[in-house]
C-alpha positions as CSV (number, residue, x, y, z in Angstrom):
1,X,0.0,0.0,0.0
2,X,1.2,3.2,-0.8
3,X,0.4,6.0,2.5
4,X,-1.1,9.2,1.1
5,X,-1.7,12.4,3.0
6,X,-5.3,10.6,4.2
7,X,-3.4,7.4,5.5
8,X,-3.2,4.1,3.3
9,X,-5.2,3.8,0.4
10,X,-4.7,0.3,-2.2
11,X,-3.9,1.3,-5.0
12,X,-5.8,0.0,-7.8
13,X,-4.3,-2.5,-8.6
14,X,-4.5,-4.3,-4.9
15,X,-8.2,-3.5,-5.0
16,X,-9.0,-5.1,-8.2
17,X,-6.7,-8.4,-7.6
18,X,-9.9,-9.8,-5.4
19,X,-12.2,-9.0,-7.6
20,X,-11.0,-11.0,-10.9
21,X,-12.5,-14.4,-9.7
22,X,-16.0,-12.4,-9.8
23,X,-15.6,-10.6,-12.6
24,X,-14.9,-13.8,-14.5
25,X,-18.6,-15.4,-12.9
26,X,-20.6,-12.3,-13.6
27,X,-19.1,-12.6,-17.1
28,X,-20.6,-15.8,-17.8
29,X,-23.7,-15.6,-15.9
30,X,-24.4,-12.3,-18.5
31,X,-23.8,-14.2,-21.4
32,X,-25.7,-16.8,-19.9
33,X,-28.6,-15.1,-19.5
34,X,-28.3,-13.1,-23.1
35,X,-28.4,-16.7,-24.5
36,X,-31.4,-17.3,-22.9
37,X,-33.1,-14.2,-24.1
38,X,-31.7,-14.4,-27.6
39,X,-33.4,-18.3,-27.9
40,X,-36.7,-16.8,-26.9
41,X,-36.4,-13.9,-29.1
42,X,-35.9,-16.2,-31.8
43,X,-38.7,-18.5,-31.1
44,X,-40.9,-15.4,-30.8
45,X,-39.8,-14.2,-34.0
46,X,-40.3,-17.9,-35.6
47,X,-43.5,-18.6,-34.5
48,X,-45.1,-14.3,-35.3
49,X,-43.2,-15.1,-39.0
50,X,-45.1,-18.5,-39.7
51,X,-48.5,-16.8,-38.7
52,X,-47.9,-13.9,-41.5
53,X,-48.7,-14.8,-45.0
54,X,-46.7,-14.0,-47.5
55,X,-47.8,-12.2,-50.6
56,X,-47.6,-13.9,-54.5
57,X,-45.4,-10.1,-55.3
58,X,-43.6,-10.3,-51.9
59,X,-42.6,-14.3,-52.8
60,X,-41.3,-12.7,-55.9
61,X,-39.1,-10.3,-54.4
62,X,-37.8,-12.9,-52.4
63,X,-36.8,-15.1,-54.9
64,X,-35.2,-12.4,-57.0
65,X,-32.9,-11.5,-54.6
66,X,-29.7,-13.9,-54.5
67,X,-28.9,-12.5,-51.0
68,X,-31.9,-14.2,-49.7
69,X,-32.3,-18.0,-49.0
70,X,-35.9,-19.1,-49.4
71,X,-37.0,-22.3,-50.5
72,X,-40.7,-23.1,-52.0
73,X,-42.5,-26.0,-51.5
74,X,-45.6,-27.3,-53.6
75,X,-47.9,-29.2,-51.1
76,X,-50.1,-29.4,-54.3
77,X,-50.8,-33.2,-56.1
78,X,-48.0,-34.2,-58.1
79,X,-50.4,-34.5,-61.4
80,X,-51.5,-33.0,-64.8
81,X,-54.3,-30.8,-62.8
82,X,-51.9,-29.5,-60.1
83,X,-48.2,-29.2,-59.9
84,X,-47.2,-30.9,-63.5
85,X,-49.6,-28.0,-64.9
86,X,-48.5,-25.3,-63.8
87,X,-46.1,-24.1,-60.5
88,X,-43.8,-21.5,-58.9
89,X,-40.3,-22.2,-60.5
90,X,-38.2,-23.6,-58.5
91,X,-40.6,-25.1,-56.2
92,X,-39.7,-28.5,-54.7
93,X,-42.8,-30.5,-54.9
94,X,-43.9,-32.6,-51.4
95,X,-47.5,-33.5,-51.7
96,X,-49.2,-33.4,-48.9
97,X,-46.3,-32.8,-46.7
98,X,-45.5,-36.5,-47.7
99,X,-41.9,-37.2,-48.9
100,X,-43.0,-40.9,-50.3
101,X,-45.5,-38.9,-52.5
102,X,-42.9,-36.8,-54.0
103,X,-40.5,-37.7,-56.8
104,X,-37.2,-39.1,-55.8
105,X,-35.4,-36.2,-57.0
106,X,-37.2,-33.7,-55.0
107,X,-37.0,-35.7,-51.5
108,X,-33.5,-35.1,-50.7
109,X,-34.2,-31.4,-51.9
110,X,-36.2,-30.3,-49.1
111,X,-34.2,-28.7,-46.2
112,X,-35.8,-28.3,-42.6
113,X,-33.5,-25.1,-41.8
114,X,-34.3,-22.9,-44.5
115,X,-36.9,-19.8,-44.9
116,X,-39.7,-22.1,-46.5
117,X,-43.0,-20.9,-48.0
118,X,-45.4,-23.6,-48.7
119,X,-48.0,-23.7,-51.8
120,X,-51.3,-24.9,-51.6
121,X,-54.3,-24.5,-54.2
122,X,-55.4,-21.2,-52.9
123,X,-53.4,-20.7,-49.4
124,X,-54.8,-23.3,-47.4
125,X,-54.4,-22.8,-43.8
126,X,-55.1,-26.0,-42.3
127,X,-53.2,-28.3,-45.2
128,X,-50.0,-25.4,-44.4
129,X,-50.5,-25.8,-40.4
130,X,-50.2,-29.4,-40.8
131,X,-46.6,-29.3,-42.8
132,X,-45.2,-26.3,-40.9
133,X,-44.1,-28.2,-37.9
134,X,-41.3,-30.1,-40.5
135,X,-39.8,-26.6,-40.8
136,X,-38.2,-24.0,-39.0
137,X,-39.3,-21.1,-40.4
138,X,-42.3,-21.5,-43.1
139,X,-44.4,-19.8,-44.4
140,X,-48.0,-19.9,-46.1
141,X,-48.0,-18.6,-49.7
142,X,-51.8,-16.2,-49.5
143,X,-53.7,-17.2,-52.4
144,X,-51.8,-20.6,-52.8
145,X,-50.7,-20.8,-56.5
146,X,-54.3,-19.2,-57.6
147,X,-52.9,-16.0,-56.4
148,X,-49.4,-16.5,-58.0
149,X,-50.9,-17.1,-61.4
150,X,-53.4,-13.8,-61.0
151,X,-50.1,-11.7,-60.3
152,X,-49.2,-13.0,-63.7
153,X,-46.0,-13.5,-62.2
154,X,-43.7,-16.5,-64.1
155,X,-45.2,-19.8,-63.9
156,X,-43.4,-23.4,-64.8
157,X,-45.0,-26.5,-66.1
158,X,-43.7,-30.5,-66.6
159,X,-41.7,-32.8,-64.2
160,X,-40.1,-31.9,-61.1
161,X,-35.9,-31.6,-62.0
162,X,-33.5,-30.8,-59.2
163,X,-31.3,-27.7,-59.9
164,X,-27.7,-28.4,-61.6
165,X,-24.9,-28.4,-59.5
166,X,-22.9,-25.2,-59.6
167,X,-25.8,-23.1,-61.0
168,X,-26.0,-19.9,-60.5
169,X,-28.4,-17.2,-60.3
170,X,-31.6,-17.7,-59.2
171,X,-34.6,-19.4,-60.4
172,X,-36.5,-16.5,-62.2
């Protein structure tokens, strides 16, 4: 201790060797805690996402932006009056949420992690709230593919065919 003209004072280092062991535990106990807060915040966020529809326009924006991963998946019949006829490019088709129903090409396509938004007929809620527990983050397209096709926004037709490897761009 160094004396001082009020007597002996620590100096600051003395006074802050005790408290290193603490600092250490309130450290972790903060980020601890932040953790926590952050894992609710993003369930929150998850499950206020899934119960907004998104838009045939807003879908579109999506897609066109490379930036943004966002996967589409066509809950619609894999037949001449549904998918084969017409569809969002791009889409991975899973009929009825039921990867033995889709082709083999599209099963291995469908990722559980990724922004989804699901295609019905005309944006059904209860054939979307039965698939959207398979993803993290999904979405239900409003309108299904009726309201895509009135945007007159670009349709595909035929067979399901997974993307090439290495290609780039995006599927518009």
């Amino acid at each position: 201790m160094k004396p001082t003209s009020a007597g002996l004072k620590p100096t600051s280092a003395e006074g802050s060797a005790g408290l290193k062991p603490f600092e250490a535990l309130i450290y972790i106990g903060a980020l601890a805690l932040l953790s926590v807060v952050l894992l609710f915040e993003g369930r929150t966020y998850t499950s206020l996402a899934s119960q907004q529809p998104v838009t045939a326009k807003e879908l579109y924006a999506l897609l066109s932006n490379p930036q943004v991963k966002v996967q589409v998946v066509d809950l619609r019949a894999y037949d001449d009056d549904h998918f084969l006829d017409t569809h969002v490019p791009g889409s991975v088709p899973l009929p009825e949420c039921d990867p033995e129903k889709a082709p083999p090409a599209a099963r291995e396509r469908v990722y559980p992690y990724v922004m989804t938004v699901l295609v019905t007929d005309e944006g059904d809620t209860a054939t979307f709230e039965k698939c959207r527990g398979r993803f993290g983050l999904a979405r239900n397209l409003a309108g299904g593919i009726a309201a895509w096709s009135d945007a007159n926004l670009p349709e595909d037709t035929g067979d399901y065919s997974a993307p090439k490897a290495g290609a780039g761009g995006g599927c518009l």
